[in-house]
N, C-alpha and C positions, 0 to 999 in steps of 0.2 A: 160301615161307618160307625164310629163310637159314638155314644150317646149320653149325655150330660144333663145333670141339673147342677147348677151354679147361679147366684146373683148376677154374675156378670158376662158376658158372651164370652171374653177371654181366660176366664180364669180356670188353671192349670192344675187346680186343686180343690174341683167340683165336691162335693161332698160326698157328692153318690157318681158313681160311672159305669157304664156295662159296655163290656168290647169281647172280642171271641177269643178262646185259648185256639192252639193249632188243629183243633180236631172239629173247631166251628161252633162250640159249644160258649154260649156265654158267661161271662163271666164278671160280677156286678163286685165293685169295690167302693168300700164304705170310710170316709175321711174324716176328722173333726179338727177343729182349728188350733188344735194341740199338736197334730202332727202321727194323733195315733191313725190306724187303720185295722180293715179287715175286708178281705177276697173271700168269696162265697161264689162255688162253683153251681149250674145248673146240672152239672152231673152229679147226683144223690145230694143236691141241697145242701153239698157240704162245703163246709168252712175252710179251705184251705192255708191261710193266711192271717196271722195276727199280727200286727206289729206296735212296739210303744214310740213312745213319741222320736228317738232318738234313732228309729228305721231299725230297732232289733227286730227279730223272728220270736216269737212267742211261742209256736206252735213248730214241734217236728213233722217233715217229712222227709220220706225216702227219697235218694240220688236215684235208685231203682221204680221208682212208685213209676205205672202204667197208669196213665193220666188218660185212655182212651176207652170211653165205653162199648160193652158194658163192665169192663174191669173194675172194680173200686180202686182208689185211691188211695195208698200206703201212707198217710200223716194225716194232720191237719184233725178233722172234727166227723169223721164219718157217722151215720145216724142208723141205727141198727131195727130194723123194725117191719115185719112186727114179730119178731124174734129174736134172741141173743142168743148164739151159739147154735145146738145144731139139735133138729128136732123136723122127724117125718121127713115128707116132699118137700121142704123147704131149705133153699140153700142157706151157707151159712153165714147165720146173721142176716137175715129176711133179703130182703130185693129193693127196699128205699134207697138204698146207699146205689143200688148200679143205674136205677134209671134216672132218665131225662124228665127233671122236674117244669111246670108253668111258676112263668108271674101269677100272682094273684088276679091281677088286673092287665088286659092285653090292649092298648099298649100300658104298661106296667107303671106304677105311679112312684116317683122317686123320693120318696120322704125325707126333706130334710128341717128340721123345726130352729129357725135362727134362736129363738127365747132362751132354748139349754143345749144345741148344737148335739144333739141326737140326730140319728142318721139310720134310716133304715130304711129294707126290702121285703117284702113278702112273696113268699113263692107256694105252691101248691101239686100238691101230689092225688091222682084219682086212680085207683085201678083201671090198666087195661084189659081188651079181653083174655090175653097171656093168663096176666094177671090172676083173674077170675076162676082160670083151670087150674089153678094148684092152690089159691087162697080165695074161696068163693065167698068172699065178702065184699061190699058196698060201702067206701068211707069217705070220706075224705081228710087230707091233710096239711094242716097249715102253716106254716112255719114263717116266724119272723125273725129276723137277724140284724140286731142291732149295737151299733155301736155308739156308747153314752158320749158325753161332754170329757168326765173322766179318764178314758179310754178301756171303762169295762166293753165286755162281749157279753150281751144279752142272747139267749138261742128260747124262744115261747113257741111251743109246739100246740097245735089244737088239732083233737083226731076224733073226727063224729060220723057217727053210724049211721049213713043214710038207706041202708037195706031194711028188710024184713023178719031178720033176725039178729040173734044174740051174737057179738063173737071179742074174743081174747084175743090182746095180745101181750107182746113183752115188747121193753124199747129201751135202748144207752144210746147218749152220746159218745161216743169212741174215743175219748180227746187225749190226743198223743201230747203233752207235753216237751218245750225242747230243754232238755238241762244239760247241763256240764257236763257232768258223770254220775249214772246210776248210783255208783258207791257212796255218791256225798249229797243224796237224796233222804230224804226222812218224811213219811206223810205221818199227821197227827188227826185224831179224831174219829178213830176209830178200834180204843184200845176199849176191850172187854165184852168188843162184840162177835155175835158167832156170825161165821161165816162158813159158805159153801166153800171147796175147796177142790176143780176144777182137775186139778192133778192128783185127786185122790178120787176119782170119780164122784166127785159132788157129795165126798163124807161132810159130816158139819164139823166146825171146829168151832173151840174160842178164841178169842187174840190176845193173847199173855202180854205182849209189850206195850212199853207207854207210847212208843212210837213205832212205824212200820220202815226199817231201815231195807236194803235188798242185797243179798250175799248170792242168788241164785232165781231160779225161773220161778214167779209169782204169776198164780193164775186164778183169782179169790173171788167172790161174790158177797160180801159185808151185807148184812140183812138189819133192817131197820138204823141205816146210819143217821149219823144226824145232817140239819141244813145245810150246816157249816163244816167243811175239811180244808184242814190244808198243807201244800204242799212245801218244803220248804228244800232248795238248795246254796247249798253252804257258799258251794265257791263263786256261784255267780252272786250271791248272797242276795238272790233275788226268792219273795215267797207267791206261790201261786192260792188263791182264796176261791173256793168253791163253794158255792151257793145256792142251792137247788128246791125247788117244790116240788110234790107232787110226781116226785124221782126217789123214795124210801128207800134204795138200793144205790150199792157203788161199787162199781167194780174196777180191782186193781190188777193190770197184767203187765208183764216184762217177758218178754221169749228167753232171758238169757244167752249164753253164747250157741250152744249147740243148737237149738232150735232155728233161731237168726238166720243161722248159715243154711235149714233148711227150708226157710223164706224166699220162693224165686225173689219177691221185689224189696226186696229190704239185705243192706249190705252187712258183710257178717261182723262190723263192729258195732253198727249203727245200735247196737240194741242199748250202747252205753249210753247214748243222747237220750233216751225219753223213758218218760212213763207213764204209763195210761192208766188215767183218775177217772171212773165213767159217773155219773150221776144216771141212775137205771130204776126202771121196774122190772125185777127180773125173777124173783125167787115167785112170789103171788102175781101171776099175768093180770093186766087191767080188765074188766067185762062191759063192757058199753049194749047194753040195750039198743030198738031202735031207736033214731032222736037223739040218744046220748051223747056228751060229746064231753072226753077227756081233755085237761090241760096238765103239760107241764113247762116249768121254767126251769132255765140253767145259768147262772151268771159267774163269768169270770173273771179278778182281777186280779194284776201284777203289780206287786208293789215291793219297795227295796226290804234287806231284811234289814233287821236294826244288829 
């Protein structure tokens, strides 16, 4: 049975909703009275779904994406943690992204605040014992997903040490954005900074251009970027505005053609639809003490270009 908060018994455009995708797994959608939204999967906490007021797609995913755990999910907003990329016994890009995340609150509290028409979920991640045997730490993790009045996406992560020791980690949001075509993409905001550089085995480089256009497979880590990037595509002449705390890192990747096509779940054009703007901590892993408890925020909006 689907489950609703709304003012009124009938209403078809609850603010907040949770019903199951086909694998059983829930799946909570967030409304506001502009018409924007956002689907946020319990499998890896992830965003799959943006949309602005007029029912576009904001967010790419794959025709191919394995939508069944513990697979991840090829588009949308995958959460990388507590590593990015590939490092020891841990798969890659950590294990938050494959498993089955909780509500905050069981039965789970539907937030919706009439005054500014924000709308949000909270869900929570704890190691299992699996867990345990290959990242023997004690955390927990918070995450809230929100969507404003304006139709920004809020993602507030909070990730506290409740063991007996010290431990690191690294974390991106994965955010595939959807654009027209790669070619007529340009991100700005990141000109003169060095960056790791992922296909040269993590040489460092600096970034020569005022803008980062894409002729081929970009696979970068930008160290110390700033709060604010952004994305701009010409032909939908729509820009994407990236806003992040407490995420000092940003990493830009595109498979280009030949790798694509070695992507089981991603089709071998699709790589011209998107580009992934990550807001990260990745180059300096974060260290939480016992008691400590890291935050970061990610916020995104879509607005026309001029």
């Amino acid at each position: 049975m689907n489950s609703f908060w709304s003012e009124g018994d009938h209403d078809t455009k609850a603010p907040v909703k949770i019903t199951k995708d086909k694998n059983g797994v829930d799946l909570v959608t967030l409304q506001n009275q502009r018409g924007f939204s956002v689907q946020v999967s319990l499998h890896g906490g992830q965003v799959l779904s943006w949309k602005n007021e007029r029912g576009e797609e904001l967010l790419f995913r794959s025709s191919k994406a394995n939508s069944k755990p513990p697979a991840a999910v090829r588009g949308g907003i995958p959460i990388c943690f507590p590593q990015f990329g590939n490092r020891g016994c841990l798969e890659q890009h950590g294990f938050a992204r494959n498993k089955i995340w909780e509500f905050e609150n069981n039965p789970p509290l539907l937030h919706h605040n009439n005054r500014n028409d924000n709308a949000f979920i909270d869900l929570l991640l704890k190691p299992t014992e699996e867990d345990m045997r290959i990242w023997p730490h004690s955390y927990e993790f918070r995450l809230r997903v929100l969507l404003t009045s304006d139709g920004a996406l809020k993602l507030i992560s909070r990730i506290r040490n409740i063991g007996s020791k010290e431990f690191s980690f690294s974390i991106a949001y994965h955010t595939y954005f959807l654009v027209s075509d790669i070619g007529e993409v340009r991100v700005e905001g990141l000109e003169t900074l060095d960056y790791l550089d992922n296909l040269h085995h993590k040489q460092r480089f600096t970034e020569q251009g005022d803008t980062l256009t894409f002729e081929s497979e970009v696979d970068r880590v930008y160290i110390g970027s700033p709060h604010i990037i952004g994305v701009f595509d010409h032909e939908k002449r729509r820009t994407f505005i990236i806003r992040k705390e407490g995420l000092p890192d940003a990493v830009v990747w595109n498979p280009w053609e030949k790798k694509a096509k070695a992507i089981t779940d991603m089709g071998d054009e699709e790589y011209r639809q998107t580009i992934c703007v990550d807001g990260a901590a990745v180059e300096k892993p974060i260290k939480l003490k016992p008691g400590e408890e890291w935050t970061g925020r990610l916020e995104l909006t879509a607005l026309p270009s001029i």
